[in-house]
MIZA-698346 format. One record per residue: x, y, z negated of N, C-alpha, C, O, CB in turn; residue in one letter. Coordinates in steps of 0.1 Angstrom, whole numbers, padded with zeros to 4 digits, always signed. Glycine has a CB too. Layout:
% residues N
XYZXYZXYZXYZXYZA ...
END
This chain:
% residues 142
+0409+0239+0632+0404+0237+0618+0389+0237+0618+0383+0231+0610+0410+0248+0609X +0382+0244+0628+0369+0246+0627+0360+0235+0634+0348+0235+0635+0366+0259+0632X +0369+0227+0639+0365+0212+0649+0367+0201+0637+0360+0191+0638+0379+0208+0665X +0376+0202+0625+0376+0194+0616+0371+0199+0607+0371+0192+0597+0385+0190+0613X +0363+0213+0606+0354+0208+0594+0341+0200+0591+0338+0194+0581+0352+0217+0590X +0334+0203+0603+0320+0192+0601+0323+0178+0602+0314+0169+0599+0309+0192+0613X +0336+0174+0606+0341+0159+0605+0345+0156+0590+0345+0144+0586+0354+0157+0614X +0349+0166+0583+0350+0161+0570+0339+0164+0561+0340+0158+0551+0362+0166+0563X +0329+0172+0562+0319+0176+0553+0312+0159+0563+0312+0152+0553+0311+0196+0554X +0310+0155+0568+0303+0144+0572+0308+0137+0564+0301+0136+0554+0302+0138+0585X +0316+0131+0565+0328+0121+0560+0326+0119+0544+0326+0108+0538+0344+0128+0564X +0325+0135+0537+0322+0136+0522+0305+0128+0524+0300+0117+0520+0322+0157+0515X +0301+0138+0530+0283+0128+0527+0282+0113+0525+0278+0107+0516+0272+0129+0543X +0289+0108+0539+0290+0098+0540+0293+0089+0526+0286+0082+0519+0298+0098+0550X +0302+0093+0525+0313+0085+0513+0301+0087+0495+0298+0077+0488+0336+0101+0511X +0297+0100+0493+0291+0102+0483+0277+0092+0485+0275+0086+0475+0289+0116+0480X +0270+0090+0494+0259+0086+0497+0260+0067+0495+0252+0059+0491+0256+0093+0512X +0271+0065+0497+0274+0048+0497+0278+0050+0482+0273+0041+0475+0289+0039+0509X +0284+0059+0476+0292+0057+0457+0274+0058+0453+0272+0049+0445+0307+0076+0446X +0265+0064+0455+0251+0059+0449+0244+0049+0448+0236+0047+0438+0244+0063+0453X +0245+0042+0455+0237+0031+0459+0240+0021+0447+0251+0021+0442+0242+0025+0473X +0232+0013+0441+0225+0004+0429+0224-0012+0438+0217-0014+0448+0207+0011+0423X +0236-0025+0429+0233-0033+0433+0223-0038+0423+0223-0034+0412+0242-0040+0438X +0211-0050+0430+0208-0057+0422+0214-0069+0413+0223-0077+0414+0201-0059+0428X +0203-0064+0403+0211-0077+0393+0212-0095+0400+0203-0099+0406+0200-0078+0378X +0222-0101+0398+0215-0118+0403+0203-0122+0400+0198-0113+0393+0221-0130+0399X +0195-0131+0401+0184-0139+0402+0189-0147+0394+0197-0154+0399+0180-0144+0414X +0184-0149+0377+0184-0158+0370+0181-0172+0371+0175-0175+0361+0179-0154+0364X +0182-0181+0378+0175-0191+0381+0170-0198+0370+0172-0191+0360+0181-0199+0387X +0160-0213+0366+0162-0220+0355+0176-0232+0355+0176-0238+0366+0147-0227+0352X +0183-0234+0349+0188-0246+0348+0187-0261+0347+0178-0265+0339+0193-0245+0342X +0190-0267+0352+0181-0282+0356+0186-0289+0341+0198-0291+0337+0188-0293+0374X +0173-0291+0333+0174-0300+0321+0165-0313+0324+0161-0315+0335+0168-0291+0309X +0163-0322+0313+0159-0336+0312+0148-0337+0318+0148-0349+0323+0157-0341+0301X +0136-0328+0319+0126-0326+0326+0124-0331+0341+0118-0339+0347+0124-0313+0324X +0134-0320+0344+0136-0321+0359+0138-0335+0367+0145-0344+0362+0146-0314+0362X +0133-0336+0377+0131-0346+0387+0144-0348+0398+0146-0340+0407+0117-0342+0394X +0152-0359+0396+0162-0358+0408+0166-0372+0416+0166-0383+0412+0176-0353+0402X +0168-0366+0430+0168-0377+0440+0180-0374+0448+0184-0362+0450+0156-0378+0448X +0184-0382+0452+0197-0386+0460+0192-0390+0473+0181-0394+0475+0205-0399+0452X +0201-0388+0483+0199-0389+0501+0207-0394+0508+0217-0402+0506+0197-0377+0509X +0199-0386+0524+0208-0384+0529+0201-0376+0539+0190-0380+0542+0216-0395+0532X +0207-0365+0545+0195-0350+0552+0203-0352+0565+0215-0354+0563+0196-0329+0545X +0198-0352+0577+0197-0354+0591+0195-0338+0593+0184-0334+0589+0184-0366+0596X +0202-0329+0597+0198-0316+0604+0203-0310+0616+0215-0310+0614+0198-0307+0596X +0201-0306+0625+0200-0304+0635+0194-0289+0641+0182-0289+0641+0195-0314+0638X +0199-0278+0644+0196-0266+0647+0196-0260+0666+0195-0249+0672+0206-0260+0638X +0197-0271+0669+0202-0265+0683+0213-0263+0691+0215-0262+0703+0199-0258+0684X +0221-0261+0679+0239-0255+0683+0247-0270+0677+0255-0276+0684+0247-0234+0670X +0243-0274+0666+0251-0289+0659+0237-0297+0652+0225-0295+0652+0264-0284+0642X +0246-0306+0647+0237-0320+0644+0251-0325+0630+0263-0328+0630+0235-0334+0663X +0239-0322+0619+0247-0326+0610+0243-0338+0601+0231-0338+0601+0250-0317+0603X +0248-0347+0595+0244-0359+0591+0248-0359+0573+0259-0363+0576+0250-0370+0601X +0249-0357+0561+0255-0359+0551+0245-0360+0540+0233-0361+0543+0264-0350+0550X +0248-0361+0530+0244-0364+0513+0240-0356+0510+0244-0346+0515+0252-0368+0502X +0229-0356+0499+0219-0347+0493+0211-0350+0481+0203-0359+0478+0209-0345+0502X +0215-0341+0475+0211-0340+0457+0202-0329+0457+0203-0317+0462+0226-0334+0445X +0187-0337+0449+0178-0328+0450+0172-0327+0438+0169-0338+0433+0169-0330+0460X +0169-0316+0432+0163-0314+0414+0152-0301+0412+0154-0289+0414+0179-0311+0402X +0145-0306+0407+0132-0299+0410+0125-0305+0393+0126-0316+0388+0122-0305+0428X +0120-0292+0388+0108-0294+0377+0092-0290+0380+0088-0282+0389+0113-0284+0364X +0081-0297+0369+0069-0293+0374+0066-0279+0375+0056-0276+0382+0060-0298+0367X +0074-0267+0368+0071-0254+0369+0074-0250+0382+0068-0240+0386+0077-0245+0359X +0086-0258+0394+0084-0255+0408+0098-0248+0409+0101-0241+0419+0070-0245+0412X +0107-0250+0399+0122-0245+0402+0129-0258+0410+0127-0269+0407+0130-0241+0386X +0137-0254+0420+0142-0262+0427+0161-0259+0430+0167-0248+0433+0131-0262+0439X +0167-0270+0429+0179-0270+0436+0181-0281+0447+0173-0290+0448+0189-0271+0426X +0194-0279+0457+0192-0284+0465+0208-0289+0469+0207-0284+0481+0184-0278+0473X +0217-0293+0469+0232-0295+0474+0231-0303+0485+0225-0313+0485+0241-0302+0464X +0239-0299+0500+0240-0309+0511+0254-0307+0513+0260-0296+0512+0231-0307+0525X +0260-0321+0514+0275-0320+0511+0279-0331+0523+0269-0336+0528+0280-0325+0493X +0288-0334+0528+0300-0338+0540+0309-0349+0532+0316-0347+0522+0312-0323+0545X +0308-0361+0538+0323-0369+0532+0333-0361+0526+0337-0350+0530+0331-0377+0545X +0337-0366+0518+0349-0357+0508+0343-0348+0499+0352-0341+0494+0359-0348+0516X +0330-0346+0497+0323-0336+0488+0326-0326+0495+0333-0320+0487+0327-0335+0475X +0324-0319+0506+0323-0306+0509+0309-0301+0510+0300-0308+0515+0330-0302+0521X +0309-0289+0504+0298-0284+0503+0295-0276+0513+0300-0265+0513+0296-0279+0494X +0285-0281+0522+0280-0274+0534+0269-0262+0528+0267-0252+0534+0272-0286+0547X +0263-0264+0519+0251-0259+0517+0242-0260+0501+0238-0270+0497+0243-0267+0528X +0241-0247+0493+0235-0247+0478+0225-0241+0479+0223-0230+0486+0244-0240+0467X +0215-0247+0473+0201-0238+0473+0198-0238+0458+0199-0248+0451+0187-0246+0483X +0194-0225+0452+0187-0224+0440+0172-0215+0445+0169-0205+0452+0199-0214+0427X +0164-0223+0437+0148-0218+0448+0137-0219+0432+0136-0226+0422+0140-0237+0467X +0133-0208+0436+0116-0207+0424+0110-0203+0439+0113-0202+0450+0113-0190+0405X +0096-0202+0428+0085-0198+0438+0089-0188+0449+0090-0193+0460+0074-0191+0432X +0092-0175+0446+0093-0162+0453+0106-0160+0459+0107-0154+0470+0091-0152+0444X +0117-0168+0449+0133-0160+0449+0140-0174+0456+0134-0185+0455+0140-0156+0429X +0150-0172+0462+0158-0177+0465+0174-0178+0467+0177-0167+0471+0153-0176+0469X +0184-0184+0467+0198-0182+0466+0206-0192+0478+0202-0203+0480+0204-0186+0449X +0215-0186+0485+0220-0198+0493+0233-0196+0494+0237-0184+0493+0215-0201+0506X +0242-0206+0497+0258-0203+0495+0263-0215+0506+0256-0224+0511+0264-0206+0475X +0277-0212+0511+0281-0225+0519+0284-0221+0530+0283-0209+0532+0272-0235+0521X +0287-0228+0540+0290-0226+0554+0279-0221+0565+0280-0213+0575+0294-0237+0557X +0267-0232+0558+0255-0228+0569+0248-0219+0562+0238-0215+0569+0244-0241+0574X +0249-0211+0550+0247-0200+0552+0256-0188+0552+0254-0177+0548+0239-0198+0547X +0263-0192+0557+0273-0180+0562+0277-0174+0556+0279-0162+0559+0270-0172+0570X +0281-0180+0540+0285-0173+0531+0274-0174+0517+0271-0185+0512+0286-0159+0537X +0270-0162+0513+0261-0164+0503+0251-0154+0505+0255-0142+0508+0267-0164+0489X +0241-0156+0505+0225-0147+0507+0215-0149+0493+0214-0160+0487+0214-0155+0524X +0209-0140+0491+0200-0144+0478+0191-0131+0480+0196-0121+0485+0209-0145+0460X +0176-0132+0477+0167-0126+0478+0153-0134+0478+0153-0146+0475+0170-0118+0489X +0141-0125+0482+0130-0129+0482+0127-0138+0494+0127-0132+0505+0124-0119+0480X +0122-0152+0494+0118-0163+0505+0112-0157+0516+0113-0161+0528+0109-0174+0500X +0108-0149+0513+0095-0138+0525+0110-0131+0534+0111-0135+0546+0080-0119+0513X +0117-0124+0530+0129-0116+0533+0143-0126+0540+0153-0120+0543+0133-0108+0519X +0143-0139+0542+0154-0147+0540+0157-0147+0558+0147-0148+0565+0150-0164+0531X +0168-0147+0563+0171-0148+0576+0168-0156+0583+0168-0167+0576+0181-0148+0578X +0163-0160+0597+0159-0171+0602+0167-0182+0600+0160-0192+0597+0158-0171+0614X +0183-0186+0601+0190-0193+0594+0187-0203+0583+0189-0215+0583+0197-0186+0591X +0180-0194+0574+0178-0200+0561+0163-0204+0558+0159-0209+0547+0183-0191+0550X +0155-0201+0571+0137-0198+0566+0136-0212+0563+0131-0215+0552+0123-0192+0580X +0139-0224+0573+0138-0240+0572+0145-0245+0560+0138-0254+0555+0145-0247+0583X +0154-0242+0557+0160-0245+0542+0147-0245+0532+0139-0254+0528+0173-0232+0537X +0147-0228+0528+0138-0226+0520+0124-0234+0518+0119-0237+0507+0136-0215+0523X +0119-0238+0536+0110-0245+0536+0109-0259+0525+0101-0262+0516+0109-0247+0550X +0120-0266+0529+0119-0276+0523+0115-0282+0508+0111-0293+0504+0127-0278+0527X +0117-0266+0500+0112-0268+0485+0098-0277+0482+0096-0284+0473+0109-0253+0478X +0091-0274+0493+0074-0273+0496+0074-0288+0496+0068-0297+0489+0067-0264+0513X +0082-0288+0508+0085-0305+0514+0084-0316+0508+0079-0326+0512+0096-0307+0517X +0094-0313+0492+0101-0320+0489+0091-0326+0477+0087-0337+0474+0116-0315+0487X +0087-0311+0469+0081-0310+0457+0068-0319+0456+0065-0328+0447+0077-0295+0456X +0060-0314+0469+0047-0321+0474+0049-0335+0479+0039-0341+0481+0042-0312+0485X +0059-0342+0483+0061-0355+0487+0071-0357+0478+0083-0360+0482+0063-0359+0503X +0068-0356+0465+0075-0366+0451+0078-0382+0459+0089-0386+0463+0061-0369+0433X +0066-0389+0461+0068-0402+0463+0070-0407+0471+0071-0419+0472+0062-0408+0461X +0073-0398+0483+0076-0397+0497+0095-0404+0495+0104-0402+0487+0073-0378+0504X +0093-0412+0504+0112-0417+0507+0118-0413+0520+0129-0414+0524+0115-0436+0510X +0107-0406+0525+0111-0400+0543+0106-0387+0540+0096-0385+0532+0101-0409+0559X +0111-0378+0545+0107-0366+0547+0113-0362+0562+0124-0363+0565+0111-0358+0536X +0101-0355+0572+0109-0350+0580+0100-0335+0582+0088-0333+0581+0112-0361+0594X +0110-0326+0587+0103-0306+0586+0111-0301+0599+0123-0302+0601+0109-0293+0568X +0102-0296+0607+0105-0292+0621+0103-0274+0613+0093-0271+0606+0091-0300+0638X +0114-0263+0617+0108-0247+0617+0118-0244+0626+0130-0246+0625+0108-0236+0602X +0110-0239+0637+0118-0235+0650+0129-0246+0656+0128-0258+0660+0126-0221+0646X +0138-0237+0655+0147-0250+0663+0156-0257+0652+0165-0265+0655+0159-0244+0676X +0152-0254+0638+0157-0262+0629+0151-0278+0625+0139-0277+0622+0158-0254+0617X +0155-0287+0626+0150-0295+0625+0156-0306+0610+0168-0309+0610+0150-0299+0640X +0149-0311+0599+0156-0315+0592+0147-0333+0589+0135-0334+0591+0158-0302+0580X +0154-0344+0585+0150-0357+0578+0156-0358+0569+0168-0356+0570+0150-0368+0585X +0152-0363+0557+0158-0366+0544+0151-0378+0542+0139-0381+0545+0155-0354+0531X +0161-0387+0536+0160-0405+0533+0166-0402+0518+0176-0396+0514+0173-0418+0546X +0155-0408+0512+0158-0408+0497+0157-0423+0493+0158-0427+0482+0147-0398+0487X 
END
């Protein structure tokens, strides 16, 4: 009995210490209205491990809110981006689920994604885009 008690007084800590914890609220994004700017593709990406080729819906306003969909024959969604300046959201396969937080904080996985807001925003009139970050490598044909 005296070998199981510090295993259960841990066990209590443990347990009370996770029932504290505060999630954050989601990240409100803006919603894409008439304003907003949208272009149609096709995104070339490539990471080192695969090479993916599919369709891309891109919508962005002048205040710098951005979305991003990269999708697979049959509409599968590989990949959702909701992006403002600071904040970020990602959902899908390539990111491994769903991640949302601050762009500064975002996993190497997702840093090239994020990048591309910059990319995209700043070469409005651009029909080629191509963005090398690490071994992510991405081209978008609009």
């Amino acid at each position: 009995m005296k070998t199981l008690l510090p295993l259960l007084t841990c066990a209590a800590l443990a347990l009370s210490l996770t029932a504290c914890q505060t999630t954050m609220p989601a990240r409100q994004f803006a919603e894409p209205a008439s304003g907003w700017q949208t272009k149609t593709g096709q995104l070339a990406y490539t990471d080192g491990r695969m090479s993916l080729i599919g369709e891309v819906l891109v919508r962005y306003s002048k205040g710098g809110d951005f979305e991003l969909t990269f999708t697979k024959a049959g509409g599968i969604t590989l990949l959702s981006i909701r992006q403002d300046a600071n904040f970020a959201q990602a959902e899908g396969p390539l990111a491994r689920g769903r991640w949302s937080g601050t762009t500064a904080e975002a996993p190497a996985r997702l840093k090239g994604w994020f990048q591309l807001r910059d990319k995209i925003v700043n070469g409005r009139r651009m029909t080629s885009i191509r963005h090398d970050a690490g071994e992510q490598s991405f081209t978008l044909r609009f």
